[in-house]
C-alpha positions in Angstrom: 34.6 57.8 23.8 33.4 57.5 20.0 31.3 54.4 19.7 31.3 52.6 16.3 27.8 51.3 15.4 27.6 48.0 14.6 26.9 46.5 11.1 23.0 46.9 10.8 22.4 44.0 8.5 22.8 41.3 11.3 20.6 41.3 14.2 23.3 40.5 16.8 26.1 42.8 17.6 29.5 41.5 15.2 31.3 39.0 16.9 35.1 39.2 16.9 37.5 36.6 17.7 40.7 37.9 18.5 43.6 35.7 18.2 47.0 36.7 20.0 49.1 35.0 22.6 50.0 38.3 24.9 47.2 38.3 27.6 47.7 42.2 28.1 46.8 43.0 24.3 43.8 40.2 24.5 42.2 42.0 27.4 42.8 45.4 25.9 41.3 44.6 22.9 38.2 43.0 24.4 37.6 45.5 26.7 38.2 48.5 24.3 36.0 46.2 21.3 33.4 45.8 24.0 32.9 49.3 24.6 32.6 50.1 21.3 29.4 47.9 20.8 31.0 44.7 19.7 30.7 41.3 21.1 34.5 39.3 21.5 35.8 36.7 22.4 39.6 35.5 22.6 42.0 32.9 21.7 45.6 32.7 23.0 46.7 30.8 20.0 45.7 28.7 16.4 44.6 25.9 18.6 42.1 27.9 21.2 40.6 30.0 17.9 39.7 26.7 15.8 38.0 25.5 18.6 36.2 28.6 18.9 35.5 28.9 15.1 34.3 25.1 15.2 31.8 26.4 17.9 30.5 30.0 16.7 30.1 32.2 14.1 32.2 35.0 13.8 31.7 38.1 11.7 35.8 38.9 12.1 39.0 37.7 13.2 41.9 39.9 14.6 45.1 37.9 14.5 48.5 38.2 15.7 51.4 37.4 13.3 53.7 36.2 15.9 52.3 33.4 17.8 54.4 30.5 19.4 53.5 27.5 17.9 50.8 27.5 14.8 51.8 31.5 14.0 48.9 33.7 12.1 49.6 33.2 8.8 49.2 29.5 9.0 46.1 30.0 11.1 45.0 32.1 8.1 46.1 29.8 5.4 43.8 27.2 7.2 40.8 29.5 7.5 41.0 30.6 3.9 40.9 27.1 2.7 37.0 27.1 4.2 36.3 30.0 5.1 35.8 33.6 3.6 35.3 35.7 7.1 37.1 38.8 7.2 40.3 39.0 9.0 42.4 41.9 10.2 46.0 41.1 10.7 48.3 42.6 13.3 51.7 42.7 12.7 55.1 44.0 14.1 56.6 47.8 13.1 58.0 47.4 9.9 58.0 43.7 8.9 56.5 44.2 5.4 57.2 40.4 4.2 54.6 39.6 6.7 51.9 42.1 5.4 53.0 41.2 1.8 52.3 37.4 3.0 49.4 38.2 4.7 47.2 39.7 1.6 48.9 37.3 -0.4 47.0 34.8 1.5 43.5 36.8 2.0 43.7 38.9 5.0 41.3 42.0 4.2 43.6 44.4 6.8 46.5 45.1 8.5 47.9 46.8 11.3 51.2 47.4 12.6 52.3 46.9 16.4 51.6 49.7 18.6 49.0 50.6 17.6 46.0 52.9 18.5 43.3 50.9 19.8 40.5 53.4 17.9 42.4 52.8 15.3 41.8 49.4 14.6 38.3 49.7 16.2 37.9 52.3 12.9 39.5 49.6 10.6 37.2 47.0 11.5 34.1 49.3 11.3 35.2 49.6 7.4 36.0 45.6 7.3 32.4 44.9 8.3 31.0 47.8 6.3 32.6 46.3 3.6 31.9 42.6 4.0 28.6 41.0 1.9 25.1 41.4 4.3 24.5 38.1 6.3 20.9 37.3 5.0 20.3 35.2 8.2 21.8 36.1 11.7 23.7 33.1 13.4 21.9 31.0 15.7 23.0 32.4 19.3 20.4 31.0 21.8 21.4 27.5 23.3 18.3 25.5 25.1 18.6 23.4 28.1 15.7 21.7 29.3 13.7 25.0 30.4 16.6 27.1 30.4 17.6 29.1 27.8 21.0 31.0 27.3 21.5 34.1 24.8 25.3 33.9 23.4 25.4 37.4 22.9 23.5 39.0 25.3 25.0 36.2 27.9 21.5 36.6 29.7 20.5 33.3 31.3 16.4 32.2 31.6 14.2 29.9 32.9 10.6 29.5 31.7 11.2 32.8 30.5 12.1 34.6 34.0 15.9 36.2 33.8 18.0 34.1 36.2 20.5 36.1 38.0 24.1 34.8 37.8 27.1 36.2 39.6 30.3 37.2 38.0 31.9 34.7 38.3 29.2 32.0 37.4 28.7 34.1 34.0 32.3 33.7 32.7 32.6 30.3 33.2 28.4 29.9 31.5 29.9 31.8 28.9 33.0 29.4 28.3 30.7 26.4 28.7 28.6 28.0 26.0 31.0 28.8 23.3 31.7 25.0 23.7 28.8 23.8 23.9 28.3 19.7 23.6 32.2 19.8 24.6 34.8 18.7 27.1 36.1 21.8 28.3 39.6 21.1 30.3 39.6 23.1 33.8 42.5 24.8 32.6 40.7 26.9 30.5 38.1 27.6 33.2 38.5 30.8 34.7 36.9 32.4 37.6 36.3 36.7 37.4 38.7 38.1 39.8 40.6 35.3 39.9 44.5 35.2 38.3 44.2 31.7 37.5 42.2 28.6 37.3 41.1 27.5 41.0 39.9 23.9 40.9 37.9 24.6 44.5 36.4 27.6 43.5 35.6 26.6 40.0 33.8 23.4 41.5 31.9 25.8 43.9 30.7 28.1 40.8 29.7 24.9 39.1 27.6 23.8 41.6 25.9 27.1 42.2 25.6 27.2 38.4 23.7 23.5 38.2 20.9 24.7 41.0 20.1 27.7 38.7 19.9 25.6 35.3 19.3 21.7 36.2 15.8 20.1 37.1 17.9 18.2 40.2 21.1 19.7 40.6 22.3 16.2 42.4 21.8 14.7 38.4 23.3 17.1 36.5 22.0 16.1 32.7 23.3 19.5 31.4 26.1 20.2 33.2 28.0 17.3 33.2 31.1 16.3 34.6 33.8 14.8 32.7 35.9 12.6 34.4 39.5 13.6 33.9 38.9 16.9 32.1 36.7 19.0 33.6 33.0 20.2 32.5 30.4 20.1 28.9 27.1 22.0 28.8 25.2 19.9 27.2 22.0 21.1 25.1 18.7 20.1 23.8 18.4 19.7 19.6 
């Protein structure tokens, strides 16, 4: 499989967010962006992706015109008002009015549903190629007493020795992270290998998870609890 190199002027691998409510494309698209040397994370609608966005620093959106709720061109007309990050739009077979609207309103691509997965990986490699150098790479190490988590290598330490974490206790680090300082609602909480959120086995992963990172896992100052909600990673300045 071609790999497209990443954009040498940051230091990270690009971050994507992709932004589209049909599970099957999300996961195709992270696994297929992955793969090509690109570090993703997804939203399943306007809502999920500002709270990503309010989080991390993205170096590209993908974004689905048809969305229930908030659709992608109003999620676009709010990130333009801010924001100049690139975006690539998708959009269905042959609606032009929604391309036309979508340049209209800043989108720097477009493609049209199906499409070719390298495809769009090539389209974004020419976004990014395209886009003004970042003169100082994102902050993406989060600190936690003497733990310290790397965003985009997800690698978890503690005074400096790599802590091992299973599969399932790295996704749900991972969520934690991108929201870090907080409340994450257990619904959006999943577990690898798992079709949905599991309260039990979420509670287990936590608890594994607050051995490996807290000074006294019984007094969680990190990895908090929140009453009602579900979980917040907390983090030192």
């Amino acid at each position: 499989m071609q790999t497209v190199t990443p954009n040498a002027s940051t230091v990270y691998p690009p971050h994507i967010l992709v932004v589209d409510d049909d599970t099957r494309i999300r996961n195709l698209l992270k696994k297929f962006l992955s793969e090509n040397g690109y570090m993703v994370t997804t939203a399943a609608d306007a809502a999920e992706a500002r709270r990503h966005m309010a989080a991390l620093q993205f170096d590209l959106l993908v974004v689905d015109v048809m969305m229930p709720g908030e659709d992608g061109l109003s999620l676009t007309r709010g990130i333009r008002a801010s924001s100049t990050v690139p975006i690539l739009m998708l959009t269905a077979m042959g609606e032009a009015a929604d391309r036309i609207n979508g340049l209209e309103l800043g989108v720097d691509d477009y493609v049209a549903k199906p499409f070719e997965p390298k495809e769009l990986v090539l389209r974004i490699g020419s976004i990014l190629r395209r886009a003004p150098p970042v003169d100082t790479a994102p902050k993406m190490e989060l600190r936690f007493g003497e733990c310290r988590y790397d965003l985009a290598r997800q690698r978890l330490t503690r005074s400096g020795i790599a802590v091992h974490l299973t599969a399932g206790e790295a996704e749900l680090l991972k969520i934690l992270a991108q929201q870090a300082g907080k409340p994450v609602d257990r619904s959006m909480l999943t577990v690898t290998g798992e079709s949905e959120a599991n309260p039990r086995t979420i509670d287990v992963q936590i608890t594994r998870l607050r051995r490996k990172l807290e000074p006294d896992s019984r007094q969680p100052r990190y990895l908090q609890t929140v009453r009602g909600t579900g979980y917040m990673l907390r983090t030192d300045p």
